[in-house]
Biopython code that builds the backbone (N, CA, C, O; Angstrom):
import numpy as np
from Bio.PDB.StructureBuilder import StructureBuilder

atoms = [
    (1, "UNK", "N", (0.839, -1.182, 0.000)),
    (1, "UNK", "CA", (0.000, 0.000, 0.000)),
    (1, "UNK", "C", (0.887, 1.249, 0.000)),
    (1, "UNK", "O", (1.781, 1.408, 0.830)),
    (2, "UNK", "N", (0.600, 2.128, -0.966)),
    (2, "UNK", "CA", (1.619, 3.586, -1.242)),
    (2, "UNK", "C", (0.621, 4.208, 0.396)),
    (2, "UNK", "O", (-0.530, 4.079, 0.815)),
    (3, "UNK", "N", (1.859, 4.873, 0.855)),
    (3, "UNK", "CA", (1.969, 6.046, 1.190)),
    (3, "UNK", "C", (1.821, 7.445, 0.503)),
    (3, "UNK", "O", (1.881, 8.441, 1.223)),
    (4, "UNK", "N", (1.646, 7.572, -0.740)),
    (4, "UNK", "CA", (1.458, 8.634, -1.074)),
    (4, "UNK", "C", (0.294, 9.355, -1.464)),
    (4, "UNK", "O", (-0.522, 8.678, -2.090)),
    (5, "UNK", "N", (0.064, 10.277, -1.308)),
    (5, "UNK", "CA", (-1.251, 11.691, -1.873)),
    (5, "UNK", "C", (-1.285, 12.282, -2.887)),
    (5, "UNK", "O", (-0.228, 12.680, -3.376)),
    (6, "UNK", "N", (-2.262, 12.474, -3.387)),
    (6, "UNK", "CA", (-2.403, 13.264, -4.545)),
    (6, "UNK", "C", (-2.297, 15.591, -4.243)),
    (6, "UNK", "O", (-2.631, 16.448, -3.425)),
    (7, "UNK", "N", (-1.785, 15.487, -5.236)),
    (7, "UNK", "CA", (-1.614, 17.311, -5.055)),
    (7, "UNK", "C", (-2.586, 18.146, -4.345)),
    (7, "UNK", "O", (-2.377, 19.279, -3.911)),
    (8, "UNK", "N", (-3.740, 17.424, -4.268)),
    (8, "UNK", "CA", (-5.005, 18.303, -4.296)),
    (8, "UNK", "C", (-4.864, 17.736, -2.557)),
    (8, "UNK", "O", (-5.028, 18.723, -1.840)),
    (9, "UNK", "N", (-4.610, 16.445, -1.701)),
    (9, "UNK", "CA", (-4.729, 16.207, -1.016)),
    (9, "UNK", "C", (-3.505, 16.948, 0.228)),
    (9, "UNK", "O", (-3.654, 17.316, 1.393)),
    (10, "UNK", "N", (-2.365, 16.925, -0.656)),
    (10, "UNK", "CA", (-1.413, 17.568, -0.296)),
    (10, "UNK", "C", (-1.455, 18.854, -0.040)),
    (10, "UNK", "O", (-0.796, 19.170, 0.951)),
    (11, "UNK", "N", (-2.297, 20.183, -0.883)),
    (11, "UNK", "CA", (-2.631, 21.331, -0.356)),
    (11, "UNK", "C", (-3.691, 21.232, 0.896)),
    (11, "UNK", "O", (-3.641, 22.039, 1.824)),
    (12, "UNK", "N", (-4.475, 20.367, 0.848)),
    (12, "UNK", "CA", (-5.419, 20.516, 2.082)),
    (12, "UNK", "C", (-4.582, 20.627, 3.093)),
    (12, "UNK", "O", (-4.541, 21.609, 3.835)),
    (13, "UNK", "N", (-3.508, 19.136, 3.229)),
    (13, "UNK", "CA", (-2.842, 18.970, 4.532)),
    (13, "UNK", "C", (-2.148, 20.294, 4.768)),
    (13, "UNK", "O", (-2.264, 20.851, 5.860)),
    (14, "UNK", "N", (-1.111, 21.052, 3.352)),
    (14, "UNK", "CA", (-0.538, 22.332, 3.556)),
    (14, "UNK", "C", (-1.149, 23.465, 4.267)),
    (14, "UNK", "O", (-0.524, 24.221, 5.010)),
    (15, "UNK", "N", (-2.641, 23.555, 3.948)),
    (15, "UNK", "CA", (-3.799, 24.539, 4.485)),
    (15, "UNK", "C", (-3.746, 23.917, 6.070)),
    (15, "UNK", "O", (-3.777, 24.636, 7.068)),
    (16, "UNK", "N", (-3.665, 22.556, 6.090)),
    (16, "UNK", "CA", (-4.106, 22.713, 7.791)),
    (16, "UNK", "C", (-2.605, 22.874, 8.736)),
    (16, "UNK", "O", (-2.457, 22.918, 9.957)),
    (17, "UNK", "N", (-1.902, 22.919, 7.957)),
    (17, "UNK", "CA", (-0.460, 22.995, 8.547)),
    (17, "UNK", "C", (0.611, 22.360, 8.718)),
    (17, "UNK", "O", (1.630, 22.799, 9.250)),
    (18, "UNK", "N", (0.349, 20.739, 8.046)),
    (18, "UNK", "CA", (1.275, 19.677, 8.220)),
    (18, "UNK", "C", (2.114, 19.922, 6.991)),
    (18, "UNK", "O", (1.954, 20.655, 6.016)),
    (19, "UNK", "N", (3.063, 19.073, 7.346)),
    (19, "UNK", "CA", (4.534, 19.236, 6.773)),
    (19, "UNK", "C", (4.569, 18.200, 5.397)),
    (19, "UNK", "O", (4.638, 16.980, 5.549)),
    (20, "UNK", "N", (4.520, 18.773, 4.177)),
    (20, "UNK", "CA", (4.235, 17.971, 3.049)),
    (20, "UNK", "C", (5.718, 17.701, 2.335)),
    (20, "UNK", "O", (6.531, 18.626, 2.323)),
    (21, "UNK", "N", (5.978, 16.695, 1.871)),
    (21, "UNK", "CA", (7.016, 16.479, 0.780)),
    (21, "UNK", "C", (6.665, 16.171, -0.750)),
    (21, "UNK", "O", (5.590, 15.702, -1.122)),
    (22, "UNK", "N", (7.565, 16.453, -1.442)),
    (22, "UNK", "CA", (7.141, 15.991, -2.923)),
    (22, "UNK", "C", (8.096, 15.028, -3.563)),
    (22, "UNK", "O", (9.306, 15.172, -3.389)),
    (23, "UNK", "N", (7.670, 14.164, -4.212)),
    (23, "UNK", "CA", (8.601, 12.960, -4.804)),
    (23, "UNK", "C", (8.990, 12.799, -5.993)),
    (23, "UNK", "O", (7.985, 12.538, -6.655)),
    (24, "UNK", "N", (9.857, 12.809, -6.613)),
    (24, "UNK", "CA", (10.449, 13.051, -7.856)),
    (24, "UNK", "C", (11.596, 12.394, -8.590)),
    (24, "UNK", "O", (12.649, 13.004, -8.403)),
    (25, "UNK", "N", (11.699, 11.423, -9.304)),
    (25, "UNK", "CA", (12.426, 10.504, -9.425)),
    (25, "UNK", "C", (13.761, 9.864, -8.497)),
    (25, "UNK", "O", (14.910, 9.703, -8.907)),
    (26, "UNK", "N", (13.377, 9.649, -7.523)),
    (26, "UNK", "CA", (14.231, 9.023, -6.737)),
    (26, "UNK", "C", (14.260, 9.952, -5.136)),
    (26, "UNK", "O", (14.754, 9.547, -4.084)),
    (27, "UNK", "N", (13.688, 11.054, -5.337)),
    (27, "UNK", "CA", (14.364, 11.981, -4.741)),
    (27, "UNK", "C", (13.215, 12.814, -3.723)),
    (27, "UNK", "O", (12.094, 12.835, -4.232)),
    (28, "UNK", "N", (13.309, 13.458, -2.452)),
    (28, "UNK", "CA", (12.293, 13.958, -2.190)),
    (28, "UNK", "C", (12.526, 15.217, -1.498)),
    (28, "UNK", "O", (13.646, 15.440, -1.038)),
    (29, "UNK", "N", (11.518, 16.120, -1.371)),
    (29, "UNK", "CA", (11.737, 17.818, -0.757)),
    (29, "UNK", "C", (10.691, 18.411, -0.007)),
    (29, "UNK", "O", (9.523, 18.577, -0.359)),
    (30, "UNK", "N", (11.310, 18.756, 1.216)),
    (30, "UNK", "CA", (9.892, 19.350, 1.622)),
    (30, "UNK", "C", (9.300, 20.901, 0.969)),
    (30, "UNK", "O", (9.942, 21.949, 0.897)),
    (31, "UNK", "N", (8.028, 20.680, 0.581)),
    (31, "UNK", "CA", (7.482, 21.838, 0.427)),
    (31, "UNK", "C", (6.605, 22.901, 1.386)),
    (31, "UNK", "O", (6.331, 22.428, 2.489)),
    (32, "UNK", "N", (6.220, 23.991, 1.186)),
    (32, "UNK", "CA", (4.947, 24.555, 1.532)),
    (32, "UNK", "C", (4.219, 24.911, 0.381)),
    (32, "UNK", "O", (4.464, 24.492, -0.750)),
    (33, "UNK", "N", (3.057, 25.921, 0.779)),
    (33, "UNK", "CA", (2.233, 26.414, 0.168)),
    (33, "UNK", "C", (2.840, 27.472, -1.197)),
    (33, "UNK", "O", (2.416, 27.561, -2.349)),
    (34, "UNK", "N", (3.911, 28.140, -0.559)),
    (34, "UNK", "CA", (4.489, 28.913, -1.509)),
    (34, "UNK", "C", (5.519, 28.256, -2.773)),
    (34, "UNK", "O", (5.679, 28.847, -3.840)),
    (35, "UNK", "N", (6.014, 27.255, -2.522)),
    (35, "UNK", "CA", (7.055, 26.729, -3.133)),
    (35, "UNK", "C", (6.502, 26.654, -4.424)),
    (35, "UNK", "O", (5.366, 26.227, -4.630)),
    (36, "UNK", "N", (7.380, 27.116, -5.433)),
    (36, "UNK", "CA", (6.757, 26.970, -7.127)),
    (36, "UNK", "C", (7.813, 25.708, -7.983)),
    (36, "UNK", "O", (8.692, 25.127, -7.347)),
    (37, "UNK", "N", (7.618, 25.479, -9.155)),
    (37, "UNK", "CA", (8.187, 24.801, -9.601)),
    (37, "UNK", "C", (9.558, 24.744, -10.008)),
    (37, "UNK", "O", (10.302, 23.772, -10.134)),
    (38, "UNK", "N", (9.845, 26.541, -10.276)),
    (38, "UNK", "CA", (11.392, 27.368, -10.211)),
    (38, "UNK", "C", (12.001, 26.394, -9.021)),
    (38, "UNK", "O", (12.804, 25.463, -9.068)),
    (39, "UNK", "N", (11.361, 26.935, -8.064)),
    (39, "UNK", "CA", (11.883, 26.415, -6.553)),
    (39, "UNK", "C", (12.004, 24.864, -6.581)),
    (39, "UNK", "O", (13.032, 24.512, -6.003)),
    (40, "UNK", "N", (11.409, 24.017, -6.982)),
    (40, "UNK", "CA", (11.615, 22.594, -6.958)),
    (40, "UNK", "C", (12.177, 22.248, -8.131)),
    (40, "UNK", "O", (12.373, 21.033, -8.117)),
    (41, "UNK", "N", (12.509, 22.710, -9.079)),
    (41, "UNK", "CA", (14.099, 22.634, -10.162)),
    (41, "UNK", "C", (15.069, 22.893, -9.318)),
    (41, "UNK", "O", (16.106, 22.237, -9.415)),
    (42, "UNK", "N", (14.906, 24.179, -8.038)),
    (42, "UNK", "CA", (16.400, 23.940, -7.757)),
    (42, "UNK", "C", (16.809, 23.132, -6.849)),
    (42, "UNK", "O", (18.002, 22.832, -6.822)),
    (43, "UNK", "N", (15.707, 22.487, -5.700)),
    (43, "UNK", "CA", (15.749, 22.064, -4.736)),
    (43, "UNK", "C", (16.131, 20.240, -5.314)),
    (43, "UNK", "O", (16.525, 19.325, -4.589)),
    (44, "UNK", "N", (15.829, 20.181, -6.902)),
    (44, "UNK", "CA", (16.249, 18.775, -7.046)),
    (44, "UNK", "C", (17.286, 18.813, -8.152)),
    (44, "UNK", "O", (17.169, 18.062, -9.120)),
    (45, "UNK", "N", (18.512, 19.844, -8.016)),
    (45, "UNK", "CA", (18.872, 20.018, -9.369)),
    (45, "UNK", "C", (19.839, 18.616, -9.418)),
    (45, "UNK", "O", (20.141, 18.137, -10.511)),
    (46, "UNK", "N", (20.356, 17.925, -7.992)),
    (46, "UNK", "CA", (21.236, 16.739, -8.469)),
    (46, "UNK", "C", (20.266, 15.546, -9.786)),
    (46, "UNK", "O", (20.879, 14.515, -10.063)),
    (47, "UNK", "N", (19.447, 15.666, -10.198)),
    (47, "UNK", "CA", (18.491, 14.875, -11.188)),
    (47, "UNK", "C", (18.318, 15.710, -12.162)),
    (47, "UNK", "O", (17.295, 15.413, -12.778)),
    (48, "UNK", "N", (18.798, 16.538, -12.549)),
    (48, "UNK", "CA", (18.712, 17.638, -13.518)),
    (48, "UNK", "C", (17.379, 18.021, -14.028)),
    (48, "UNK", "O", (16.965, 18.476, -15.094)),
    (49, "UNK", "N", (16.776, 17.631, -12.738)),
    (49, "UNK", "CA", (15.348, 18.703, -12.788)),
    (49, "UNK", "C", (14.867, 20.100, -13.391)),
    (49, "UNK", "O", (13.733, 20.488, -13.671)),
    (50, "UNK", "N", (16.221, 20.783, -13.508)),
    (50, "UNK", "CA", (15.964, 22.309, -14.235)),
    (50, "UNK", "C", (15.723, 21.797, -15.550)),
    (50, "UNK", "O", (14.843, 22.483, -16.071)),
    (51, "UNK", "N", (16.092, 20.958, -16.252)),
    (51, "UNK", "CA", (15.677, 20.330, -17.765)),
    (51, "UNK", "C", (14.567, 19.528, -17.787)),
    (51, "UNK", "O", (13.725, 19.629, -18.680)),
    (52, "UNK", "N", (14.476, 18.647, -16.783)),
    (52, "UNK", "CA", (13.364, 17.537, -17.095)),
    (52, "UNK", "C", (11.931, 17.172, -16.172)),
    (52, "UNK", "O", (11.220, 16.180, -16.331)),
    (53, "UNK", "N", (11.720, 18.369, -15.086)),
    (53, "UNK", "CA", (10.883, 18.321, -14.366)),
    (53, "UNK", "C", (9.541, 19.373, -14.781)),
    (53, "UNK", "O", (9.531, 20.598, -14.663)),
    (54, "UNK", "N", (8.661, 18.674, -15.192)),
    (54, "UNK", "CA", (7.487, 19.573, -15.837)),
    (54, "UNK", "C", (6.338, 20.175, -14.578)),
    (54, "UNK", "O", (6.328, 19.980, -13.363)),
    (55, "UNK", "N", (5.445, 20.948, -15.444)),
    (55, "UNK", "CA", (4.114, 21.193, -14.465)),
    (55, "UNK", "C", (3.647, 20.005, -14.362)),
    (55, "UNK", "O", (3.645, 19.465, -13.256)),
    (56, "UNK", "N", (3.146, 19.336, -15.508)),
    (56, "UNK", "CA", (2.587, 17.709, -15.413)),
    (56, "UNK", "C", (3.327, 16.897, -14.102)),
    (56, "UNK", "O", (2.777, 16.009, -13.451)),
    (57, "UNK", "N", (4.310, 17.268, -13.941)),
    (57, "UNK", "CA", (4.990, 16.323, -12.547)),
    (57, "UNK", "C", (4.565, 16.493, -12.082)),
    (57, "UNK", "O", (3.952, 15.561, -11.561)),
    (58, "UNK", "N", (4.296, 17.807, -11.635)),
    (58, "UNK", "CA", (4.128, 18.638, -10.378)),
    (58, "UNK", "C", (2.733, 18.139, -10.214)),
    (58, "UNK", "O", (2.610, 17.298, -9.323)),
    (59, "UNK", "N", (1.350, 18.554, -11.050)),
    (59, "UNK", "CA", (0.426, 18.530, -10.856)),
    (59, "UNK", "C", (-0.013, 16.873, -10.592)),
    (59, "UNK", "O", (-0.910, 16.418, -9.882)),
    (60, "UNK", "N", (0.700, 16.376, -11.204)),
    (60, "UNK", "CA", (0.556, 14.736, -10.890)),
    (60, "UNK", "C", (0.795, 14.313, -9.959)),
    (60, "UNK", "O", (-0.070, 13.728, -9.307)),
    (61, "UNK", "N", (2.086, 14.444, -9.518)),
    (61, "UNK", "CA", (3.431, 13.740, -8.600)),
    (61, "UNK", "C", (2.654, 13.542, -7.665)),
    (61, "UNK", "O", (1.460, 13.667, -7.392)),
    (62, "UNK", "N", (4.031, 13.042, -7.023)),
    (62, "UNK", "CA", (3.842, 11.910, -5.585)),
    (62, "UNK", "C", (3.887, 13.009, -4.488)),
    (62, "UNK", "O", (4.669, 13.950, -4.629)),
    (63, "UNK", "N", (3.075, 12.927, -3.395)),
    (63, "UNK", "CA", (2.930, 13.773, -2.496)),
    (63, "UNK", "C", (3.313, 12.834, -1.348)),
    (63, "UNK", "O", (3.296, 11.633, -1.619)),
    (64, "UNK", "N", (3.710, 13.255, 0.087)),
    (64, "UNK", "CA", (3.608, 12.457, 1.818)),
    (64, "UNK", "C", (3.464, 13.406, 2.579)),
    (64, "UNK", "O", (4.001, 14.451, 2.210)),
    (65, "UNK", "N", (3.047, 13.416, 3.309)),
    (65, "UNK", "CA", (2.397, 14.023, 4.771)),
    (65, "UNK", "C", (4.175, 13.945, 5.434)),
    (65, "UNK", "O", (4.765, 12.918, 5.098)),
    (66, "UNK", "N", (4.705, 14.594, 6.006)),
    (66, "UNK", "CA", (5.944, 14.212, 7.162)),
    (66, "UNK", "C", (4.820, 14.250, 8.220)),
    (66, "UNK", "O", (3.838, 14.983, 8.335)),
    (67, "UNK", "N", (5.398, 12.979, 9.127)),
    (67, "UNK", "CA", (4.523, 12.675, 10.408)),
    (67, "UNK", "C", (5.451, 12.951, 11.150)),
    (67, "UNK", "O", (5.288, 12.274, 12.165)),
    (68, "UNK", "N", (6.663, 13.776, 11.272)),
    (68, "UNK", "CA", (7.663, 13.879, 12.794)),
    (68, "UNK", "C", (7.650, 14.978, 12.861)),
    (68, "UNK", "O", (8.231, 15.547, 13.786)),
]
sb = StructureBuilder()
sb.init_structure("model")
sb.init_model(0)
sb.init_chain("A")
sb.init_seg("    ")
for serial, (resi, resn, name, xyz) in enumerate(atoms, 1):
    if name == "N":
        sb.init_residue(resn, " ", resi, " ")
    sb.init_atom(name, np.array(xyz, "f"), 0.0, 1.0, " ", f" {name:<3s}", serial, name[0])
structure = sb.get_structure()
């Protein structure tokens, strides 16, 4: 069973205040509410995310709740 959330589920948790990450080929980052996609090219540039990380990721991708 995934652990993971969908985007839409992931802003709720962001709205209520919990600590969200995003997942991205191999790799993961915590976000907030503000973080844009600029910001998560750079936060994953060891995967050369500034070339190959789309909105479609984003709006798709793998979401987790941090529980600590």
């Amino acid at each position: 069973m995934s652990n993971f959330i969908s985007r839409n589920e992931a802003e709720k948790a962001l709205s209520e205040g919990k600590r969200v990450k995003f997942h991205w080929n191999g790799l993961s980052v915590e976000i907030d509410k503000l973080t844009t996609l600029n910001d998560l090219r750079w936060l994953l540039r060891e995967k050369k995310a500034m070339f190959y990380l789309t909105v479609n990721d984003v709006v798709n991708g793998k979401y987790s709740i941090i529980n600590k």
